[in-house]
C-alpha positions in Angstrom: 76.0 -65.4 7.4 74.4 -62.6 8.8 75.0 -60.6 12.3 72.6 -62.6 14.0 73.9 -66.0 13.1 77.3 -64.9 13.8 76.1 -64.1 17.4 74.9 -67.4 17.6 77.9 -69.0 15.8 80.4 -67.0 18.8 78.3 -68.4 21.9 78.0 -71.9 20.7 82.0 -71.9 20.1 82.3 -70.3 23.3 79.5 -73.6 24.8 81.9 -75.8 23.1 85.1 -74.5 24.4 83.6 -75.1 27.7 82.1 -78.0 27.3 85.8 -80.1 26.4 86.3 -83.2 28.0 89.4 -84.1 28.9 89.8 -86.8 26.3 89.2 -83.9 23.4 91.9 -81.8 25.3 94.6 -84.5 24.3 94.0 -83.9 21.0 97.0 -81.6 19.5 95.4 -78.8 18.3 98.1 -78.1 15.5 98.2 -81.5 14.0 95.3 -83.4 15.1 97.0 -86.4 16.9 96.4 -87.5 20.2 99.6 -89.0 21.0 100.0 -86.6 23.8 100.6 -86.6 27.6 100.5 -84.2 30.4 103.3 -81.3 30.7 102.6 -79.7 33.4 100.8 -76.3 34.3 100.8 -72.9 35.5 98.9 -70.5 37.0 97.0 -67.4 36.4 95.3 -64.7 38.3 93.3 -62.8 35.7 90.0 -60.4 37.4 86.9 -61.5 37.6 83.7 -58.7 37.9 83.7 -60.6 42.2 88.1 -59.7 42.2 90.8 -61.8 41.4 91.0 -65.1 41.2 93.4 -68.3 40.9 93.6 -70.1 37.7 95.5 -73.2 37.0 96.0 -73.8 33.4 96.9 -77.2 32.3 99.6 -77.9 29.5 100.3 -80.8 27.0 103.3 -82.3 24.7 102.6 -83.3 21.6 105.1 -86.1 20.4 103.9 -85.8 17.1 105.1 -82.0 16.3 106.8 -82.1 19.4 105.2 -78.6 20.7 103.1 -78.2 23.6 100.1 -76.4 23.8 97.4 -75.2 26.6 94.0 -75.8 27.4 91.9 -72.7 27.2 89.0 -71.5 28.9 85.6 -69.9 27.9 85.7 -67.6 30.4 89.4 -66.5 29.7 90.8 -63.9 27.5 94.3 -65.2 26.0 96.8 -62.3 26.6 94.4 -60.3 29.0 94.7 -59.8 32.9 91.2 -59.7 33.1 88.2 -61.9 32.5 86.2 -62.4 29.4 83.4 -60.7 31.8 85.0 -57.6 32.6 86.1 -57.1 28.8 81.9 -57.3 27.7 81.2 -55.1 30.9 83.4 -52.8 30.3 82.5 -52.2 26.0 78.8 -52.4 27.7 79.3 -49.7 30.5 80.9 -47.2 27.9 78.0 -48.3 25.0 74.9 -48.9 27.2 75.6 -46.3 29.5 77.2 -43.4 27.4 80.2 -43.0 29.7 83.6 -42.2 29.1 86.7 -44.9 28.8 87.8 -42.9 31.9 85.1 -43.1 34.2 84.3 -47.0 32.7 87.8 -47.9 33.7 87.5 -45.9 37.6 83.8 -47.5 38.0 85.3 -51.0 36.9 88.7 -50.6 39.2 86.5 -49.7 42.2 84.2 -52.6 41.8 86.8 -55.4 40.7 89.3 -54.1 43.5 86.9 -53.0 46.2 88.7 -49.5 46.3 88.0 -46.0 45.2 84.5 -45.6 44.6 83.5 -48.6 46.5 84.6 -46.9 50.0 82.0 -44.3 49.1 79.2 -47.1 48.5 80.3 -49.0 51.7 82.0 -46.5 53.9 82.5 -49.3 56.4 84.5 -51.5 54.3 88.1 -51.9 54.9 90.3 -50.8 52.0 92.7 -53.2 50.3 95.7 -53.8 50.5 98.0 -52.5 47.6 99.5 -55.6 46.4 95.2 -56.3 46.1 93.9 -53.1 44.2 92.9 -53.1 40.6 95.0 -51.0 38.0 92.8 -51.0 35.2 93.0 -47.8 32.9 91.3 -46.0 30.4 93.7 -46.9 28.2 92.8 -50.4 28.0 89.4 -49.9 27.8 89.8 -48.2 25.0 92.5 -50.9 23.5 89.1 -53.4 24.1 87.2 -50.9 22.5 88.5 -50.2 19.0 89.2 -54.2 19.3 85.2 -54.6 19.1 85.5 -51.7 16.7 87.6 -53.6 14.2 85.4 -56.7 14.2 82.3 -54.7 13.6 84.4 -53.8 11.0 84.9 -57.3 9.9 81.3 -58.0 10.3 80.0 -55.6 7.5 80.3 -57.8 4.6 76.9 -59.3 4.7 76.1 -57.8 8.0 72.4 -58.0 7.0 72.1 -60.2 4.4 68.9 -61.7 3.7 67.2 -59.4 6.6 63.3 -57.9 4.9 63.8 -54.7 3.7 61.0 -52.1 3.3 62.5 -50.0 0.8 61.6 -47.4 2.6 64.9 -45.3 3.8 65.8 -42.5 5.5 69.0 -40.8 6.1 70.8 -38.1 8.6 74.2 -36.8 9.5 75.9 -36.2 12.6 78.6 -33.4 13.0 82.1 -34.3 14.8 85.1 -32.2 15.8 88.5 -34.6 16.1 91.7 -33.7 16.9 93.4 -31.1 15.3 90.0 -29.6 14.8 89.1 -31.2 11.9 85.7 -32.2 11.3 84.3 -35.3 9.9 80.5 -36.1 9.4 78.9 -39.4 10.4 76.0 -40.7 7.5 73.7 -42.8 8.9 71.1 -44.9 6.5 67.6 -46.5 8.6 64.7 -48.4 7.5 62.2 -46.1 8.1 60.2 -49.2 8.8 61.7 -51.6 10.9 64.2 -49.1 12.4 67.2 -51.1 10.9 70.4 -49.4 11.1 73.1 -50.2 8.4 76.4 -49.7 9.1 77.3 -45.8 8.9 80.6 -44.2 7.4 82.7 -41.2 8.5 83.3 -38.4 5.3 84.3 -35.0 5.2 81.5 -33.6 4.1 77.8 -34.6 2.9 77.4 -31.8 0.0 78.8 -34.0 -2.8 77.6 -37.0 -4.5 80.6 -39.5 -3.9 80.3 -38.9 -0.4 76.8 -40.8 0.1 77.4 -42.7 -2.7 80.2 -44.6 -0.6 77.4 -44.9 2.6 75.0 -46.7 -0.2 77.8 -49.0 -1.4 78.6 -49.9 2.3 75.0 -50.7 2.6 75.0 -52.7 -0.4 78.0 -54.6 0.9 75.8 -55.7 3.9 72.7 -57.1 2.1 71.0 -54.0 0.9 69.5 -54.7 -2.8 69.2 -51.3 -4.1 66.7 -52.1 -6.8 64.1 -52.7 -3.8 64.6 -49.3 -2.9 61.2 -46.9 -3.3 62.3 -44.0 -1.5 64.8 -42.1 0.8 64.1 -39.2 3.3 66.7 -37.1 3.6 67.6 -33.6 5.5 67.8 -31.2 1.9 71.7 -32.3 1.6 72.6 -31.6 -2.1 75.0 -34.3 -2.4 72.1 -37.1 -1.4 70.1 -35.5 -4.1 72.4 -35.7 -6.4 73.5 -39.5 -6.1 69.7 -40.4 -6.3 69.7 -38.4 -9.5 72.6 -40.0 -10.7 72.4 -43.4 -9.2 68.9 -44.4 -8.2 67.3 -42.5 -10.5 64.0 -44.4 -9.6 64.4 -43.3 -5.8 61.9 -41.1 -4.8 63.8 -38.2 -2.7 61.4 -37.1 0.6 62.5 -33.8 1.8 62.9 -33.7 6.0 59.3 -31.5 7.1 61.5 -30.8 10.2 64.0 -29.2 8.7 61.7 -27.3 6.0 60.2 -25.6 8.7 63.7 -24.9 9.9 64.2 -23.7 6.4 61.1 -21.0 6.2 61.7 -20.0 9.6 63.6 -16.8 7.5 60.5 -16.3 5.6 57.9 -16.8 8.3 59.6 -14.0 11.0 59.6 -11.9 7.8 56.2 -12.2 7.4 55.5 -11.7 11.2 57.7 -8.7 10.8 55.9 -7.0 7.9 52.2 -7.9 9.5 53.8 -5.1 12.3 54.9 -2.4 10.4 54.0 0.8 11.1 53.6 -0.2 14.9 55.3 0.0 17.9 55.5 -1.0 21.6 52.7 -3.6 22.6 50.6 -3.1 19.7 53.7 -4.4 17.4 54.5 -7.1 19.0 50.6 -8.6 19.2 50.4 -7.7 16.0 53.3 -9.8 15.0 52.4 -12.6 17.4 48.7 -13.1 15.5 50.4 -12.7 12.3 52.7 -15.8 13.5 49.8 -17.5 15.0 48.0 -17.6 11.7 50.7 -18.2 9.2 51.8 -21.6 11.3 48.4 -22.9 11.2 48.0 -21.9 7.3 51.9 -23.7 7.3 50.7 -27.0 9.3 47.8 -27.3 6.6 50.1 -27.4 3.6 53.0 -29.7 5.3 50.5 -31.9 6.6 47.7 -32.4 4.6 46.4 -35.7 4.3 46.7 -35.2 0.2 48.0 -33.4 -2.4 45.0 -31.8 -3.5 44.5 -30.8 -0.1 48.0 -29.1 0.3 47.0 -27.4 -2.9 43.9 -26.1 -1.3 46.0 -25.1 1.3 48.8 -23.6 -0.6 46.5 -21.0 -2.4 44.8 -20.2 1.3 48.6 -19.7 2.6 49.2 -17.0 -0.3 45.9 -15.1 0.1 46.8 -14.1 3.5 48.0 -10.4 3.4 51.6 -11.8 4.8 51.3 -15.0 3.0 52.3 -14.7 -0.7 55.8 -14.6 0.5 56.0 -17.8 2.1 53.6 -19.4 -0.1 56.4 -18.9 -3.0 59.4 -20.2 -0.5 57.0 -23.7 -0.1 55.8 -24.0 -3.4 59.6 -24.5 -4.2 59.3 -27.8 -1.7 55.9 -28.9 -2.3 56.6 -31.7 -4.2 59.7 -32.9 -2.1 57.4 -32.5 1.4 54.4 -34.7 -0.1 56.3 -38.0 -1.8 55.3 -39.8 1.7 51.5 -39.4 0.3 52.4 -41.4 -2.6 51.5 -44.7 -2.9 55.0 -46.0 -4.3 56.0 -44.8 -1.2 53.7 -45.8 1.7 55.6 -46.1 5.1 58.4 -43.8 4.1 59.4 -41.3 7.1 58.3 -37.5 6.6 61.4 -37.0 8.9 65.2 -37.7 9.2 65.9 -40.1 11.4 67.5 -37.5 13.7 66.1 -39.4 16.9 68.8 -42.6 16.6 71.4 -39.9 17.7 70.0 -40.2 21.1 72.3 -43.3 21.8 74.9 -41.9 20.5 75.6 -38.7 22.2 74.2 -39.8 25.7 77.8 -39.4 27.0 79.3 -35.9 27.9 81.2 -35.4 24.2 77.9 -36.1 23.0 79.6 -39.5 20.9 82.3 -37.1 19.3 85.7 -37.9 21.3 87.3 -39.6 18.9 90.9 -38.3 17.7 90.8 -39.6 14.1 88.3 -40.8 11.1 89.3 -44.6 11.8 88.0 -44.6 15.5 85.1 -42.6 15.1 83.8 -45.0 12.4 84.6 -47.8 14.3 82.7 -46.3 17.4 79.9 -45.7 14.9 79.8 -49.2 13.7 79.8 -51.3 17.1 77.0 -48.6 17.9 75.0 -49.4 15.1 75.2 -52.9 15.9 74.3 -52.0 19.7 70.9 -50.1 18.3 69.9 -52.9 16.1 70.1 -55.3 19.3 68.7 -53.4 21.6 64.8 -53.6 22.5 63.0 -50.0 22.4 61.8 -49.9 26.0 58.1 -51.3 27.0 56.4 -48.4 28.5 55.4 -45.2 26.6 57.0 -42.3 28.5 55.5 -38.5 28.7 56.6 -37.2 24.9 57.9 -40.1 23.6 56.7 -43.3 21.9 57.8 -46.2 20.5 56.8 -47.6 17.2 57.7 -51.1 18.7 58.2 -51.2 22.1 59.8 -54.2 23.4 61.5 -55.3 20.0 64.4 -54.2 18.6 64.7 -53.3 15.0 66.5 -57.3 14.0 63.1 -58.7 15.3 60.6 -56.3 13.4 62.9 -56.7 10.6 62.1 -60.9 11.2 65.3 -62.2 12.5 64.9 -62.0 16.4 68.2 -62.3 17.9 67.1 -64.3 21.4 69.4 -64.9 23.9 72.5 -63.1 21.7 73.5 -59.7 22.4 75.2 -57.3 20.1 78.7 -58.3 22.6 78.2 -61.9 21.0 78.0 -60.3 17.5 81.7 -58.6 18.0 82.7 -61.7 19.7 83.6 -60.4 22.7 
């Protein structure tokens, strides 16, 4: 059962909860009999996202196991003072939003309680009473938090099972500073088609085989087939290179262009540098800004050329340049790494890591990194890969940003719309 029908799965149990009779409530839950009468009730008076609110709660005896047992509610939460509402609200106010448990918890309490904030919204209203304000913490936002984290933890065995897969993969890192200062790094594996996130892990580092090896097996735990694999784009780590070598050995390994040019920046103010010497003043600094000019363009023709034989042609035009023969040498080393997209093994495969799925991520003001240990942080990184595979790209095109598929998220381009369910269904919220 895949994500998507387990979303389903959750909101139909949650129709059918509802939808009880009160024949079907005399039923014992425990042992099935129906030899069971009334036993009174009590009362609850759990929040609501409108404020509180009186609940009565009907009980039962069983004479057959002679226990009694309650009816429950859909729109309850057993144990909880608050409404099954303000528990998705609340996961959806820190994800959606990128704020802090804190400020999730004092935006909820003002709303729920008509206090705090809400007296700077409506500076008319009255304020409440005490025995009538709302005491939520952060603290228990973030209890309902790593709760969602540990079902999307429970979820990745055959998260994605049975979802189309392009082959075409590409992968990235994210950097994290816990508590204690130790830091942790967050590997992240996307179909560079569909946008499909699988579920991410949390290592030490991302310079030894192992270490991607485990975000591969995790992917292979949720549906991934590794022997439809063609390709992976990855950032130059050595440890990605390595597994492929030693695991996939049929992978073809796309090196990042973005991070290429990152890696011949060294190279290319060198050669600016050297087109200026024996300069000074103005005249050295033009100099070095033609020089610069030139060598990107000669640089742009090699990394993106439409062919091999074209980067080839390029290549030898980059190393006649007086300045050139430097650089020319530092890409020549990554020629072949820059150009597997070309390939037609390999069509569809990203020239880039998928750096821009961060942006979710570290919307809020630790930029996704205020986590204290490796547990949590994975489990943050888990219900937020199942938030990004739910969530449509947005409609309109903005001013340097497009969208490969705007309006869909990645579970419908991958062929398994998800309709009415939401990624909150999914961790059954």
């Amino acid at each position: 059962m895949h994500i998507v029908e387990r979303a389903r799965a959750f909101v139909q149990s949650l129709r059918a909860l509802a939808e009880r009779s009160a024949w079907e409530w005399r039923r014992c839950p425990r042992c099935g009999a129906t030899l069971t009468c009334k036993n009174g009730s009590y009362r609850r008076h759990p929040w609501f996202l409108e404020g509180r609110r009186e609940v009565r709660v009907q009980r039962h005896w069983c004479h057959g196991c002679r226990r009694s047992y309650s009816e429950r509610s859909a729109l309850l939460v057993r144990g909880s003072w608050y409404a099954r509402e303000v528990h998705r609200c609340a996961i959806d106010h820190w994800q959606h939003l990128g704020s802090s448990a804190r400020r999730t918890a004092e935006v909820l309490r003002s709303w729920l309680g008509r206090q705090e904030r809400w007296q700077l919204w409506r500076p008319l209203a009255e304020p409440p009473a005490e025995r009538a304000r709302c005491h939520l913490s952060a603290s228990t936002v973030q209890r309902w938090l790593d709760r969602a984290g540990r079902a999307a933890e429970r979820t990745v065995a055959g998260q994605l099972a049975g979802l189309a897969s392009s082959g075409q993969l590409a992968t990235d890192g994210l950097w994290a500073r816990l508590r204690g200062g130790a830091t942790r790094v967050v590997l992240l594996l996307v179909d560079g088609v569909s946008g499909l996130v699988w579920p991410p892990v949390v290592v030490a580092d991302e310079a030894t085989a192992p270490r991607w090896g485990r975000l591969f097996a995790r992917a292979r735990a949720a549906g991934l087939d590794p022997e439809t694999l063609c390709g992976v784009t990855g950032d130059g780590a050595r440890g990605l290179g390595a597994y492929l070598t030693q695991a996939l050995e049929w992978v073809n390994y796309q090196r990042c262009v973005f991070h290429l040019w990152r890696t011949l920046s060294g190279e290319l103010a060198a050669a600016a540098r050297a087109a200026a010497a024996g300069l000074a003043g103005e005249a050295a600094e033009q100099a070095r800004r033609q020089a610069r000019r030139a060598l990107v363009g000669l640089l742009h023709g090699v990394l993106d050329a439409a062919s091999a034989a074209a980067a080839r042609a390029a290549l030898a035009t980059l190393a006649a340049h007086p300045c050139g023969a430097a650089l020319a040498r530092a890409v020549e080393e990554h020629l072949e790494a820059a150009l597997v997209h070309l390939k037609r093994y390999n069509r569809g495969l990203l020239r880039v890591a998928p750096e821009w799925c961060w942006r979710d991520f570290r919307l809020r003001l630790s930029h996704g990194r205020n986590h204290g240990s490796d547990p949590r942080l994975e489990r943050a990184a888990l219900v937020w890969a199942i938030y990004r595979n739910f969530t449509p790209a947005q409609e309109r095109y903005e001013r340097k940003r497009h969208y490969r598929h705007p309006g869909q998220c990645p579970l419908t381009v991958a062929g398994v719309p998800p309709g009415t369910s939401s990624y909150l269904d999914a961790l059954a919220v």
